[in-house]
C-alpha positions as a printed Julia matrix, in Angstrom:
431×3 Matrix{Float64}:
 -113.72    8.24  155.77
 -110.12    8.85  156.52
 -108.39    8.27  160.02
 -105.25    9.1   161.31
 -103.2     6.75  163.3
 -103.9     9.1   166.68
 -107.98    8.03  165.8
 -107.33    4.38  165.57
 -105.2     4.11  169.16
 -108.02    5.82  170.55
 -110.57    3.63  168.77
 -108.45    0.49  169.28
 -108.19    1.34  173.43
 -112.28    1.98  173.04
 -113.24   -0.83  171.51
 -111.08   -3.09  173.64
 -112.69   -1.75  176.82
 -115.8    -2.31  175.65
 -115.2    -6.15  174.85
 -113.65   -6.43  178.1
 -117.52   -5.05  179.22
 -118.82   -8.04  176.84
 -116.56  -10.46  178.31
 -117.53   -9.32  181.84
 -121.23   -9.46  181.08
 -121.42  -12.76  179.59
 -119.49  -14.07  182.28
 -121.53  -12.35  185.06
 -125.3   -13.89  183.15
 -123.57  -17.01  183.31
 -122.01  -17.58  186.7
 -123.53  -14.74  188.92
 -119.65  -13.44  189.27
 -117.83  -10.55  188.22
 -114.33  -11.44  186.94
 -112.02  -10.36  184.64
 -111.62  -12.23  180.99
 -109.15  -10.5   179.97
 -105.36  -11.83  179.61
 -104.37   -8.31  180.89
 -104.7    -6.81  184.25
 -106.18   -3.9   182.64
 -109.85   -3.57  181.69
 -108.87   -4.48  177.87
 -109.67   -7.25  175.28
 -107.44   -6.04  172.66
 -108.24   -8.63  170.02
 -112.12   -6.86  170.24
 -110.2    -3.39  169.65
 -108.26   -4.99  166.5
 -111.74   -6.57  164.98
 -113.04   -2.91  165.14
 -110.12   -1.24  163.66
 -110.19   -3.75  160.82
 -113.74   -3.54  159.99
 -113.99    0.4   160.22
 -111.23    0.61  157.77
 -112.66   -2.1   155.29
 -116.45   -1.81  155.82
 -116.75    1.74  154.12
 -114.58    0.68  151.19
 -117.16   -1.94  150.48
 -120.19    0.75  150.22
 -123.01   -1.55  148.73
 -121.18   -4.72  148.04
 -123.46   -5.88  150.85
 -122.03   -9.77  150.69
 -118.64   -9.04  150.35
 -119.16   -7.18  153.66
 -120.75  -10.15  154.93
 -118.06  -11.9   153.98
 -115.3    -9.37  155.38
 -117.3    -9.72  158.88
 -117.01  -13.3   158.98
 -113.15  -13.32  157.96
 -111.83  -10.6   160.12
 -113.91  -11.26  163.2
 -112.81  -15.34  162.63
 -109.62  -14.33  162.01
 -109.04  -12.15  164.85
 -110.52  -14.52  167.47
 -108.1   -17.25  166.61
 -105.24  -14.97  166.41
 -105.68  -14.17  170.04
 -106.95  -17.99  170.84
 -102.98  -18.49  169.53
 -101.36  -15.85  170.89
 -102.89  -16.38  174.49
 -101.13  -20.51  173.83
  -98.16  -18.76  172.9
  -98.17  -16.84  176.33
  -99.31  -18.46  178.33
  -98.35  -21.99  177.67
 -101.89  -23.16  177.96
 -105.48  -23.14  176.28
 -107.8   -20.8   177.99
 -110.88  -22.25  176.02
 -111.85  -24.98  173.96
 -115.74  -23.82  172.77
 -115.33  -20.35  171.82
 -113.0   -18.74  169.43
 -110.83  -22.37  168.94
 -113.84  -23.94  167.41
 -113.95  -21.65  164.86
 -112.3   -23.2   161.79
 -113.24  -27.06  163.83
 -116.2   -26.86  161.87
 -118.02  -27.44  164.77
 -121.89  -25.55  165.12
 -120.9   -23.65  167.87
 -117.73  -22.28  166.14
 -120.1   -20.82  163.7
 -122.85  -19.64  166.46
 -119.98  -17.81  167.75
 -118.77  -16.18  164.24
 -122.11  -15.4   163.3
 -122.89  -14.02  167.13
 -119.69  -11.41  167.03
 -120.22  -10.69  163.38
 -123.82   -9.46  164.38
 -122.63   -7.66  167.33
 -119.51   -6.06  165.54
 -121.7    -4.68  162.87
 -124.08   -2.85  165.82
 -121.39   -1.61  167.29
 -120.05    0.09  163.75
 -123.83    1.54  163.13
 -124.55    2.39  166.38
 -121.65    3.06  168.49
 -118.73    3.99  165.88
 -120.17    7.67  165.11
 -120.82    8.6   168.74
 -117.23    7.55  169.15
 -115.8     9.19  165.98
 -117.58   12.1   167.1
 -116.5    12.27  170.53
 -112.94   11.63  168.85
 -113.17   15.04  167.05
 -114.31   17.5   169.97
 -111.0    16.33  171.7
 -108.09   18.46  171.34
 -105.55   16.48  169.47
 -102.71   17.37  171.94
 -105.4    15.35  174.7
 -105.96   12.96  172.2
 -102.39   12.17  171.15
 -101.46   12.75  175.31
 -104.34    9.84  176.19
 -103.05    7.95  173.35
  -99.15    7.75  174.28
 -100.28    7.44  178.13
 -102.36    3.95  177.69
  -99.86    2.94  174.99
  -97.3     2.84  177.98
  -99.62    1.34  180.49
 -100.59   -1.24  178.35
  -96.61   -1.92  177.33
  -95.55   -2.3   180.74
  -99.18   -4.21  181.68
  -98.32   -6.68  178.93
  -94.71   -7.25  180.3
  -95.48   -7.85  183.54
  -98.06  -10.51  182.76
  -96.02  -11.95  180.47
  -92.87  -12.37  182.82
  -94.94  -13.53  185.79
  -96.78  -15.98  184.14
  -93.77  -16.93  181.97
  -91.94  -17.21  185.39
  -93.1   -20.1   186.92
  -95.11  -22.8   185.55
  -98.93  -23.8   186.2
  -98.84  -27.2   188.02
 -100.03  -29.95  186.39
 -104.02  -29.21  188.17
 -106.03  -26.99  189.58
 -105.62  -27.94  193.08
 -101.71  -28.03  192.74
 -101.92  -24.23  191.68
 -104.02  -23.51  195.13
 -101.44  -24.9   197.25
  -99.05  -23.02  195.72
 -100.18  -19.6   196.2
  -99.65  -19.01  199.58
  -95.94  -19.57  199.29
  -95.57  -17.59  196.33
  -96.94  -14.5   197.69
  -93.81  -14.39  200.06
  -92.23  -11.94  197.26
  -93.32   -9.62  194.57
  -92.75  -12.13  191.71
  -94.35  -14.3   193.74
  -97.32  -12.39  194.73
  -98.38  -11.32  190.59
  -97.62  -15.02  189.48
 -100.21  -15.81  192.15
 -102.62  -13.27  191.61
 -102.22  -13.36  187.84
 -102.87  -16.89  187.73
 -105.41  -16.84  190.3
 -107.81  -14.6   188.07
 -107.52  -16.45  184.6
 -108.64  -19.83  186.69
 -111.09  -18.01  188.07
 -111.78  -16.56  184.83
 -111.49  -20.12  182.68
 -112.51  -22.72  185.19
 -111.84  -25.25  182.42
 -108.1   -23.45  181.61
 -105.78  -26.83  180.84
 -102.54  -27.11  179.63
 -102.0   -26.96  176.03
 -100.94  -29.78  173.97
  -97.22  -30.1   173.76
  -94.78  -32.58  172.14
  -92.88  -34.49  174.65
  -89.3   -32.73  175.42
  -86.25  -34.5   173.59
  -83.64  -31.97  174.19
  -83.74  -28.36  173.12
  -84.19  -27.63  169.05
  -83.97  -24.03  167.84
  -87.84  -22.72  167.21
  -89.53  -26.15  167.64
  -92.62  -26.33  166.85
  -94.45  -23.11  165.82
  -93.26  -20.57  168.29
  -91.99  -16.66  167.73
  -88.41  -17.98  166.17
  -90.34  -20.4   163.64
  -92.86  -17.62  162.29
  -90.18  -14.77  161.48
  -88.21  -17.4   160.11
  -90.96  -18.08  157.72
  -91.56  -14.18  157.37
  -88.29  -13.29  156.11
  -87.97  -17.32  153.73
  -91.44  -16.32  152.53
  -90.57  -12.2   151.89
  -87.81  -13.14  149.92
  -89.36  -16.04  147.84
  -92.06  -13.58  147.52
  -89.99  -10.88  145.79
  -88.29  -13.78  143.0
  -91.36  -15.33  142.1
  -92.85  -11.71  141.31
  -89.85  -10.51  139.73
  -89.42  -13.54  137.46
  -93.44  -13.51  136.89
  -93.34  -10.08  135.74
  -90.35  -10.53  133.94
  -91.84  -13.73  131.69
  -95.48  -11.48  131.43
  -94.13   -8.27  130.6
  -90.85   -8.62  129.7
  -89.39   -6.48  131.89
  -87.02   -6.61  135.11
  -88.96   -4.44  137.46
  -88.09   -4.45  141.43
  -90.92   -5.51  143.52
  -89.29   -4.96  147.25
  -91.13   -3.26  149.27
  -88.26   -1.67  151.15
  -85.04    0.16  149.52
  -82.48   -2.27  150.84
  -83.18   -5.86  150.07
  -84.98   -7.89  147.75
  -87.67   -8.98  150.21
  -91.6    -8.49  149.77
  -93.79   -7.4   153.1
  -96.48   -8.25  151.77
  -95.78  -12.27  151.33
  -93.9   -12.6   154.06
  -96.49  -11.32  156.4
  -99.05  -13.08  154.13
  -96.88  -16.68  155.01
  -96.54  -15.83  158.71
 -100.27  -15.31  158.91
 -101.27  -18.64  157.04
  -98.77  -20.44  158.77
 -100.33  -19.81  162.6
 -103.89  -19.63  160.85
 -103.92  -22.48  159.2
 -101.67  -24.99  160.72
 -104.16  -26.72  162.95
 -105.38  -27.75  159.03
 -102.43  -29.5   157.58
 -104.5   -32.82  158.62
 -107.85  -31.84  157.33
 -109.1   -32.21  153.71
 -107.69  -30.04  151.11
 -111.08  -28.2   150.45
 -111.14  -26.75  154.0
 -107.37  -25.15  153.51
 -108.35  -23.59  149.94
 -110.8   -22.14  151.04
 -109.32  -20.87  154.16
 -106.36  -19.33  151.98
 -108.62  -17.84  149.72
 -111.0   -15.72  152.4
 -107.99  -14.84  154.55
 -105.6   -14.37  151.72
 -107.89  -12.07  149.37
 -109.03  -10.16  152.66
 -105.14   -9.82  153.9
 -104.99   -8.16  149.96
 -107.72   -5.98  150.34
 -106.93   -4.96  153.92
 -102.91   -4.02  152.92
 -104.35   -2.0   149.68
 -105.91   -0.14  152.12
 -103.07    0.08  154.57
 -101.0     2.06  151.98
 -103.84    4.45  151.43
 -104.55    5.09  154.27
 -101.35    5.42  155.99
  -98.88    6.28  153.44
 -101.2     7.96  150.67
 -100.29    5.34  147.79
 -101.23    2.26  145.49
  -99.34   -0.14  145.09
 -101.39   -2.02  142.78
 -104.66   -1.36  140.89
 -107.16   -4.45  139.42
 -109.55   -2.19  138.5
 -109.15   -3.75  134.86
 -109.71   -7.29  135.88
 -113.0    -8.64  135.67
 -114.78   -9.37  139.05
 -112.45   -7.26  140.72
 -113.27   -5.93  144.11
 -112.45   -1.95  144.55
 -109.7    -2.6   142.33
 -107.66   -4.11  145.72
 -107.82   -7.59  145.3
 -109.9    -9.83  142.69
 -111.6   -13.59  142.4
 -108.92  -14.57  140.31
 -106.18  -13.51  142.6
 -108.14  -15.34  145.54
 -107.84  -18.59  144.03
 -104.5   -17.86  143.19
 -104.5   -17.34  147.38
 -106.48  -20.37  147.48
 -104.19  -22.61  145.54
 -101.13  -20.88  147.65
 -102.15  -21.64  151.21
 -102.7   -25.13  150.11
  -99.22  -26.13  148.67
  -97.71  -24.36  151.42
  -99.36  -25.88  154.32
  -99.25  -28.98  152.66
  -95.92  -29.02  150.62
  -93.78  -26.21  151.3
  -94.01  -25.46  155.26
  -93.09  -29.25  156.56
  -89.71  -29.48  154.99
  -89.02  -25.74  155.65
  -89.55  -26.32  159.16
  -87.34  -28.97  159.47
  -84.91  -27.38  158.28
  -85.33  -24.41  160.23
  -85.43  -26.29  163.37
  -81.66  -28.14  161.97
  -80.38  -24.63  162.67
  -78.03  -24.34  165.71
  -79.88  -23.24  168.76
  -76.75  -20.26  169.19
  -76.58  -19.39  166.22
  -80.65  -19.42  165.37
  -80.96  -17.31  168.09
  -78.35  -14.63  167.41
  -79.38  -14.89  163.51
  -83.28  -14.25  164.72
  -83.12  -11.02  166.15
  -80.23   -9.51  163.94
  -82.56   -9.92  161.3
  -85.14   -8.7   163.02
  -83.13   -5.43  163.59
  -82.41   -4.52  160.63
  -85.31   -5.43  158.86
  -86.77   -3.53  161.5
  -84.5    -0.33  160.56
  -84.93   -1.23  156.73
  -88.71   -1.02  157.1
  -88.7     2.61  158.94
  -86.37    4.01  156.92
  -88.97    3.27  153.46
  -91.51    4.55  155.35
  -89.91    7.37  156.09
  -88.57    7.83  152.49
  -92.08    7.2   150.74
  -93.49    9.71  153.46
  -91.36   12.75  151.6
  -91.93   11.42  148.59
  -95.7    11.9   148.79
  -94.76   15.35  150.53
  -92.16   16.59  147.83
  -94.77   15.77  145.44
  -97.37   18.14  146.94
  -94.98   20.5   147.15
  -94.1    20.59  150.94
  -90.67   21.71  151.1
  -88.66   19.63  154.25
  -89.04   21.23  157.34
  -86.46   19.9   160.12
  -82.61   18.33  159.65
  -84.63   14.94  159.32
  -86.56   15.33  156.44
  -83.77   17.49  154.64
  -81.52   13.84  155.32
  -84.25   12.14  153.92
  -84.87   14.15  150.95
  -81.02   14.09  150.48
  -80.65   10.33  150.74
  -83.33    9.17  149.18
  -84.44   11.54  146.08
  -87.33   10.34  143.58
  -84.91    8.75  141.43
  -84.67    5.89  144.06
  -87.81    5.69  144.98
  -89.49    5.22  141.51
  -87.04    2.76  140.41
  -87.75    0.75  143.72
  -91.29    0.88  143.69
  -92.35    1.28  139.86
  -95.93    0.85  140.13
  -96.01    3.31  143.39
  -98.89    5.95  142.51
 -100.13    8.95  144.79
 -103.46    9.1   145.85
């Protein structure tokens, strides 16, 4: 079953109100209190919403490979819980909890109660829930849907920046009772008052909320530790290390030179670099543990992050970008066993080998000049990306036929004919 991006905002808002209900139940049979559990101000868990849009993308691909979908529960639920354990450090400067989603990969029982628990409860939700919702989806008019859509999209943007600047804006003292004799004075202004409130309802919310660990402070170094600057530094090392170690592999295989960007300007691969930046805040909290625990944490997430961007293009764009269907134990022809060791091996010698050095030397960079480097980058790889996507759009369109039908797509066709685009992405084929 197909969706269009429209379906999965609306699913994606959905789903995160209804974890926020989870979140506000569990807390309510626990402590006879309503509050709300979610880093927002709105009513929205959006890591619950991600989990859902994941698994109703992969689940029907795996039609009656009953334990890889097992397995593809486990992962993405896992995976999404720590992302949003990380991203709420990230934020908010502090660890909301320690028994819940950050036990997950501690190896701890309860991390696995709690996989297991969410797993069970994600996949009643897709039997259950998912087709009253997909149905409910289609009796909408799409201008309502798309209108619904853009107006949460903006709520939530300007919800998330407001939570992020007030709690960004002054510090949580170093306890629980410092925090209560401050909030009377902050409420004196509007900055003030949502600091106060904003922290007032995640303690309420995480009694046990503590600061996170940090390193102690020797001076300002450009993206110390692993923070936003680190991780697209990584992205864009890793996307272009990704692209010459595919080109020279296919070039000592097949004897060829064949590009293997995945945009038209640059020789930089999406695909690993997102792959690196995952593994890297993923896996990190590993880089002390036994080898066998970061193998096999590379080769779940990294075969599922395979399977899942096979899919992307599909979906999204229409295309393959590569087909296994001719390897043995292959899995819909998206990823294979061979390719998750391969994953496997990977996520070990970079968390082990490769990431330690490269983050010294990232951090070496001048704080200036890091900074201004950062988001140029970030710019025009932003600019590189939309511009392929726009290009591989009317390529799948002039192949069917559909003539351009605006200034825009009469640019693109212009700018980027089929010439281009088959010699950048050789192995592109339309679904």
């Amino acid at each position: 079953m197909g969706y269009t991006l429209w379906e999965l905002m609306f699913f994606l808002f959905c789903y995160s109100f209804l974890g926020w209900c989870i979140e506000v139940l569990y807390m309510a049979l626990r402590t006879g209190r309503f509050c709300n559990r979610g880093l927002l101000n709105l009513p929205l868990c959006l890591s619950y919403g991600l989990t859902m849009d994941l698994l109703i993308l992969v689940i029907p691909t795996l039609e009656g490979a009953y334990v890889i979908q097992f397995i593809a529960f486990m992962v993405i639920v896992s995976a999404c819980a720590q992302l949003a354990d990380d991203v709420s450090v990230r934020v908010t400067g502090r660890r909301m909890w320690e028994n819940e989603a950050h036990s997950i990969y501690s190896g701890e029982k309860l991390g696995v109660v709690y996989t297991l628990t969410m797993s069970a409860v994600a996949l009643v939700v897709l039997l259950l829930i998912h087709p009253v919702l997909y149905v409910g989806s289609q009796m909408l008019p799409d201008f309502l849907l798309r209108i619904g859509v853009l107006l949460f999209s903006g709520l939530l943007a300007a919800d998330g920046t407001v939570v992020f600047y007030t709690i960004r804006r002054r510090p949580l003292g170093d306890g629980m009772q410092t925090l209560s004799e401050e909030l009377g004075e902050q409420k004196r202004n509007l900055g003030g008052w949502m600091t106060a409130h904003i922290w007032g309802r995640l303690t309420k919310a995480y009694p046990n909320l503590k600061p996170a660990e940090k390193e102690e402070d020797s001076g300002y170094v450009f993206a110390k530790g692993l923070c936003l600057d680190k991780i697209i530094w990584v992205f864009f090392i890793s996307a272009l290390a990704g692209d010459l170690i595919e080109t020279v592999y296919v070039k000592l295989t097949a004897d060829i030179w064949m590009s293997r960007s995945s945009v038209l300007y640059g020789t930089f691969s999406i695909v690993w670099g997102i792959g690196a930046a995952l593994l890297t805040v993923l896996l990190h909290g590993f880089a002390k543990k036994e080898d066998r625990y970061i193998f096999l944490g590379g080769f779940f997430l990294g075969g599922t992050y395979e399977y899942l961007c096979s899919v992307f293009t599909e979906v999204f764009f229409g295309t393959t970008f590569w087909d296994y269907s001719y390897m043995p134990f292959n899995i819909g022809g998206r990823t294979n066993l061979l390719f998750c060791v391969f994953w496997g091996i990977l996520a070990l010698v970079w968390v082990k080998f490769c990431y330690p050095p490269i983050s010294r030397r990232i951090e070496k960079i001048p704080p200036v000049t890091g900074k201004i480097l950062t988001w140029v980058c970030v710019v025009l790889m932003t600019c590189d990306i939309l511009i392929s996507a726009m290009a591989m759009v009317r390529y799948v369109e002039r192949s069917e036929g559909i003539p351009a039908g605006n200034r825009v797509e009469e640019f693109v066709d212009e700018q980027y004919p089929d010439g281009m685009i088959e010699w950048t992405w050789p192995n592109l084929r339309i679904e």
